[in-house]
N, C-alpha and C positions, 0 to 999 in steps of 0.2 A: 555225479554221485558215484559209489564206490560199489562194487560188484556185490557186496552184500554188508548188511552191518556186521562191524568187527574184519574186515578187511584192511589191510593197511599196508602200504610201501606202494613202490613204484607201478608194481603190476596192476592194481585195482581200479585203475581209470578205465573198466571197460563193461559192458551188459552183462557178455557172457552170453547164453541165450535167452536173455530178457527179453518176455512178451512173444517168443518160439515157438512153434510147436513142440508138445508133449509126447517122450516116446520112453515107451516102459517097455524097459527089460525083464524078461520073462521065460529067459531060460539059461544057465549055466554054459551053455557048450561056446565053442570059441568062436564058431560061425553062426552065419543062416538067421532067418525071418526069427526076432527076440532076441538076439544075442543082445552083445553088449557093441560086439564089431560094427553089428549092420547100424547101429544108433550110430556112431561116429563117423560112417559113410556119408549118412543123412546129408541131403544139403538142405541150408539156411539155417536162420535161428534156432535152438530148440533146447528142451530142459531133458537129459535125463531122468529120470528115475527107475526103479528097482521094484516089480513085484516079486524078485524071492532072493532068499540071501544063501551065501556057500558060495564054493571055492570055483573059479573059472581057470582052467587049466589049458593053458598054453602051451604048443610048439614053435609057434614064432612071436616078433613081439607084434601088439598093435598101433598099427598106424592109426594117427589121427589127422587128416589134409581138412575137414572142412571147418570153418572158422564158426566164430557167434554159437559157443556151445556151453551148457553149463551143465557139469555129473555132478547130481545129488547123492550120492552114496550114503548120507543117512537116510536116504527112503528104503533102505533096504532093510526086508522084515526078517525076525531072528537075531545071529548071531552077524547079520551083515554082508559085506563082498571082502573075499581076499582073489588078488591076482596070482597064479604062480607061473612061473616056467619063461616069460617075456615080462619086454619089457611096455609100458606106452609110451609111444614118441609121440611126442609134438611139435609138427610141422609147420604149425598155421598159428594164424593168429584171434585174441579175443577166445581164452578158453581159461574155464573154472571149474577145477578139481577138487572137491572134497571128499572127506572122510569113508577114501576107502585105501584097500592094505594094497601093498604090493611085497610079495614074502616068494623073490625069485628063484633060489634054488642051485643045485649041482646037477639036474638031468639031462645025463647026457645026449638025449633026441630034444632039442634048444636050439636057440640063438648061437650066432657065433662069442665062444665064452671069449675073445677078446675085445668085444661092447657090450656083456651081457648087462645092461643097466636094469634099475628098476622105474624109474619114469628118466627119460631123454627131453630137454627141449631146444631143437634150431634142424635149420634146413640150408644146405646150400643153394639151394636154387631160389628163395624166395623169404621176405622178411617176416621173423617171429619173436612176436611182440604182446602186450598185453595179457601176459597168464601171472593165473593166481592156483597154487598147490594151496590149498591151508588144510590142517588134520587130516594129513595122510600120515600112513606109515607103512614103512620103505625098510625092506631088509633083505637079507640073503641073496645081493648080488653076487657077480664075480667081479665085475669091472669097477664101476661108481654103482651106490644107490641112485644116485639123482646126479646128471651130468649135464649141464647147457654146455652147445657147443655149434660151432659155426656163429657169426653176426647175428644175436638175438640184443632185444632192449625190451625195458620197462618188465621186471619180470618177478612175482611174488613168491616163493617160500618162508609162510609163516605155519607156528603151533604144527608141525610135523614129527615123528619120531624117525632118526635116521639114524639104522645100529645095524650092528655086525657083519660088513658086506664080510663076505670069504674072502679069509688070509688064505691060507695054502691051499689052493681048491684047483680049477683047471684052467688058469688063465696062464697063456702061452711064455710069458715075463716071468713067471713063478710066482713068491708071495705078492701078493696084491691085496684089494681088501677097502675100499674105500668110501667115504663119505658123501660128499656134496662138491665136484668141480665148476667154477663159475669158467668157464675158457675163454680163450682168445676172442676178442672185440665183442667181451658181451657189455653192456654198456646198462647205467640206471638197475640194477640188481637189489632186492629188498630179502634178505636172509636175515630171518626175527620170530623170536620167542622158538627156537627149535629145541628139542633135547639130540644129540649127536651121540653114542655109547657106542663102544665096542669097535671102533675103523681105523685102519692102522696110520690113515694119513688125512687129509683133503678135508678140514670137519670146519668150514670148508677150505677148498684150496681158491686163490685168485690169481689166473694168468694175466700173462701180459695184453694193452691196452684194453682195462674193461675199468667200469667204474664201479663201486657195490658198497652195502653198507650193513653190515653182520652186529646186529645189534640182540642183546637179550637173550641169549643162548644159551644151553648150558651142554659141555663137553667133559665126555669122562672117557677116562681111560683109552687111550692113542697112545701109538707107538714115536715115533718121531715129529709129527710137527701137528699141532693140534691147526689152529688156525695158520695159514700161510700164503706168502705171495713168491710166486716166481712168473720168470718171462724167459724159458728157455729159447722160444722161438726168433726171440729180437724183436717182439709183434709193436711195444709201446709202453707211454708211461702210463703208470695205473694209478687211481685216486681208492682210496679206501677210509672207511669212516667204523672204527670198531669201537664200539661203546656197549655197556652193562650188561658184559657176558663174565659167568661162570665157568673155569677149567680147574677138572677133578683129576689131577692126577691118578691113575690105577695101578693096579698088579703090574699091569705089563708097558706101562710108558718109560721112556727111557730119556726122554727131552721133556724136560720137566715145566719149558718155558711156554705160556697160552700162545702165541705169535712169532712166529721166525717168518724171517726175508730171509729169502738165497741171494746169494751175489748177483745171479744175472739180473735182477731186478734192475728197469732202468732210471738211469739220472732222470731226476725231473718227477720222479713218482712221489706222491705225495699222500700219507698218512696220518689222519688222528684217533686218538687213543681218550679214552674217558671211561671211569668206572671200571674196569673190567678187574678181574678178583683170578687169583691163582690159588687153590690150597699150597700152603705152605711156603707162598712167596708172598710179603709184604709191598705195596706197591700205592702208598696212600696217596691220592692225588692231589691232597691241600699241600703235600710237600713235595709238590713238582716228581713223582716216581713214579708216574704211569708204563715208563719204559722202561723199568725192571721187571715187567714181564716177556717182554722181548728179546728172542737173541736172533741177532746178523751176522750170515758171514760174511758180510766186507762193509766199510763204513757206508753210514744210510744219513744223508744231508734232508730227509722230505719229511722231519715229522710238522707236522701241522697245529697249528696252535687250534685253531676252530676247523668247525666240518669241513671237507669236499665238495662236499656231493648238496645240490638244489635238496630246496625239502621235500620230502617224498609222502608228507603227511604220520608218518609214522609215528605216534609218542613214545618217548621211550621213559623206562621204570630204572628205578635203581636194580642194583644186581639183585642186592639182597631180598629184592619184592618180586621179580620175576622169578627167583631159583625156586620155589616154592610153586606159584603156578603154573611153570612149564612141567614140572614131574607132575603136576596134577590132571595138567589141560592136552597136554603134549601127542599126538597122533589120532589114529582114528578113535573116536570116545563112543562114537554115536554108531548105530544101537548102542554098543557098551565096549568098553576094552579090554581086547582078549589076550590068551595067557603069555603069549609071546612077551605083548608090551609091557604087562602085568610084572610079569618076570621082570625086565631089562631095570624097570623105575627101580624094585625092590633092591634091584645089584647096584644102582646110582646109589638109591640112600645105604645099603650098608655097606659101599665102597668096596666089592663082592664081581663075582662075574669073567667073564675073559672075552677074547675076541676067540672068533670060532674058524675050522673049516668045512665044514660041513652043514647042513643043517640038523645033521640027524647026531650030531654032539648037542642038540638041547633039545631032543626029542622028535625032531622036524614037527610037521605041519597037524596045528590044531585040524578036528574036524569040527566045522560052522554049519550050524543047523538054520536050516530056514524057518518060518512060521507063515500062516493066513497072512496075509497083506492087507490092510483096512479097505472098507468095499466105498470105491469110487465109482458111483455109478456115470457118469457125463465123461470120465476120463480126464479129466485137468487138470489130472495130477494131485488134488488135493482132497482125501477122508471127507465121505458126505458128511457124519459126524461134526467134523472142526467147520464145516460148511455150514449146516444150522447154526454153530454156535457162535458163529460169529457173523449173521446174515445174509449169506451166500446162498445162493438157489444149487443143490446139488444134480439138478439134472441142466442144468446151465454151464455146457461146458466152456464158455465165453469168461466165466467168474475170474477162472485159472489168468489170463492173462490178458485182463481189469485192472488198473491203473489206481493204487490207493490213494488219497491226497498224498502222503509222504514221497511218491513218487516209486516207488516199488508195488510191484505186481501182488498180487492175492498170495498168488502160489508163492514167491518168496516171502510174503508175510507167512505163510504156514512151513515151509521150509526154517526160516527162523526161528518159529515156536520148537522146532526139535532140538534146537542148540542154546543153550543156557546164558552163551557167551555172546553171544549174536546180539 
């Protein structure tokens, strides 16, 4: 069964921390007894949640090692959780992110700005596998927003908003500014229903030997290669399956094509194309012109008549039906979506906007007000309230992680009553 309903692609074949102990966040600061760190040290199964919402302000990023974990971030009351200042790695394996921000910044007492990501996932030393990102939103990196990197497989990014990592900002290479890197031997990649706005490149990028499959997305305004494959390292041949995405050319795009191969791409790589839409590029596929959206610099023998890649579960929408839900559904929603991403959609529909250096070129960082938390008395994560009302004993903190015939626990049955889409 799939980490939560409305999960989908490769990653979601896992718990997460189904049926875990419950550990609520309950304080802002970056360390120490409630943080949000000490939850993720925790060993074994277990569910996040959030008794207060506002900004958690980082000097380094946070590490995540222990596996079988799942971050609710729509339990957070108010205005929600944003991350600033780090990034979360992800080291381990069986982990499920939702709906919270990650908005990392130009401060100069940080990470080092030539990885400053805003979530990382892979580890040299040990295999990372099974994660699901779905409604997050990821911005104001320096490096990538969202980076897999070393030997990872099976790995979900769906319904996220990934926009304006910094162009001219303090990354050691100069202009930088980027999206979504799939890297080297990542293998089984599900990149779907994202909005990507404002990155100058990587939206996303696929290196050499990884296999992935970018479906449903919608891209606006990039400077040189919206979606792209290269294999600068020699690493392998790569499979890619890019079907019923949306690219908006902008202000500031200068490569007007959805999809470019670089040369070093290796023989033997192999790509298919379907549906995908370029404004102002014609590309109808009942007459064979799916690849007049693509430019190569050197001849490309791999396109592929049918998929790649095993099925991943995933359904996919025509373009024209996802480009409308993704600007609606796209990043963190839950509590509510705030002015950041509010902004980014309004500059997608009125083709408006720019990519940025700074964050404090679009005002930098909202202030997120918290609220009361609904009162759980038993702790199991789940509003005594929604516990009455649906025959739960609220001082039974056993309820939480009870077994519904469906096969999903109490608590993600309430977990999902917060998500519309679920």
């Amino acid at each position: 069964m799939p980490a939560f309903s409305g999960a989908e692609g490769f990653g979601t074949d896992t718990p997460g921390g189904r049926g875990g102990q419950v550990i609520a966040v309950t304080t802002l600061g970056p360390d120490g007894p409630g943080s949000l760190a000490a939850a993720l040290r925790a060993k074994g199964p277990r569910i996040v949640v959030f008794r207060v919402g506002g900004t958690i302000r980082l000097a380094r990023d946070l590490n995540l090692d222990e596996p079988f974990v799942t971050i609710a971030g729509q339990t957070a009351p108010g205005d929600g959780i944003c991350i600033r200042g780090g990034a979360l790695r992800i080291r381990t394996h069986d982990v499920v992110v939702r709906h919270l921000r990650f908005r990392v910044g130009d401060d100069l007492a940080g990470p080092d700005p030539d990885n400053r990501d805003g979530i990382g996932i892979g580890n040299p030393r040990e295999p990372v596998h099974h994660i699901v990102i779905d409604h997050c939103s990821i911005s104001w990196a320096i490096d990538e927003n969202v980076s897999l990197w070393h030997p990872c497989h099976d790995i979900t990014v769906q319904w996220c908003l990934i926009a304006e990592s910094l162009e001219h900002s303090l990354h050691p290479k100069g202009a930088h500014g980027m999206g979504l890197l799939v890297g080297d031997h990542a293998q089984r990649v599900s990149v779907h229903h994202n909005l990507f706005a404002h990155n100058q490149d990587r939206n996303p990028l696929l290196k050499g030997d990884t296999s992935a499959e970018v479906v449903d997305n919608v891209v606006y305004n990039w400077r040189w290669f919206a979606t792209g494959l290269t294999d600068l390292e020699g690493s392998g041949v790569q499979r890619a399956d890019i079907v019923g995405n949306t690219y908006l050319p902008g202000p500031q795009t200068r490569n007007r094509f959805g999809v470019g191969l670089e040369k070093t791409v290796r023989t033997g790589s192999v790509v298919f194309l379907r549906d995908n839409t370029v404004e102002g590029i014609s590309a109808d596929g009942a007459r064979g012109e799916e690849w007049k959206i693509v430019v190569s610099r050197a001849p490309f023998d791999g396109r592929s008549p049918m998929p790649t890649m095993p099925a991943s579960g995933l359904a996919s929408e025509p373009a024209v039906d996802a480009f409308p839900r993704v600007l609606a559904q796209a990043g963190a929603v839950l509590p509510r979506r705030d002015a950041v991403d509010t902004r980014i959609v309004a500059a997608v529909r009125g083709r408006t906007g720019r990519m940025i250096d700074s964050p404090r070129d679009v005002g930098g960082w909202p202030l997120y007000h918290s609220a009361p938390p609904p009162l759980d008395a038993d702790g199991d994560g789940i509003p005594d309230d929604w516990e009455r009302a649906n025959g739960l004993d609220p001082r039974d903190a056993r309820d939480g992680s009870t077994t519904a015939p469906d096969g999903f626990t109490w608590l993600e049955h309430y977990l999902a009553s917060l998500d519309p889409s679920d």
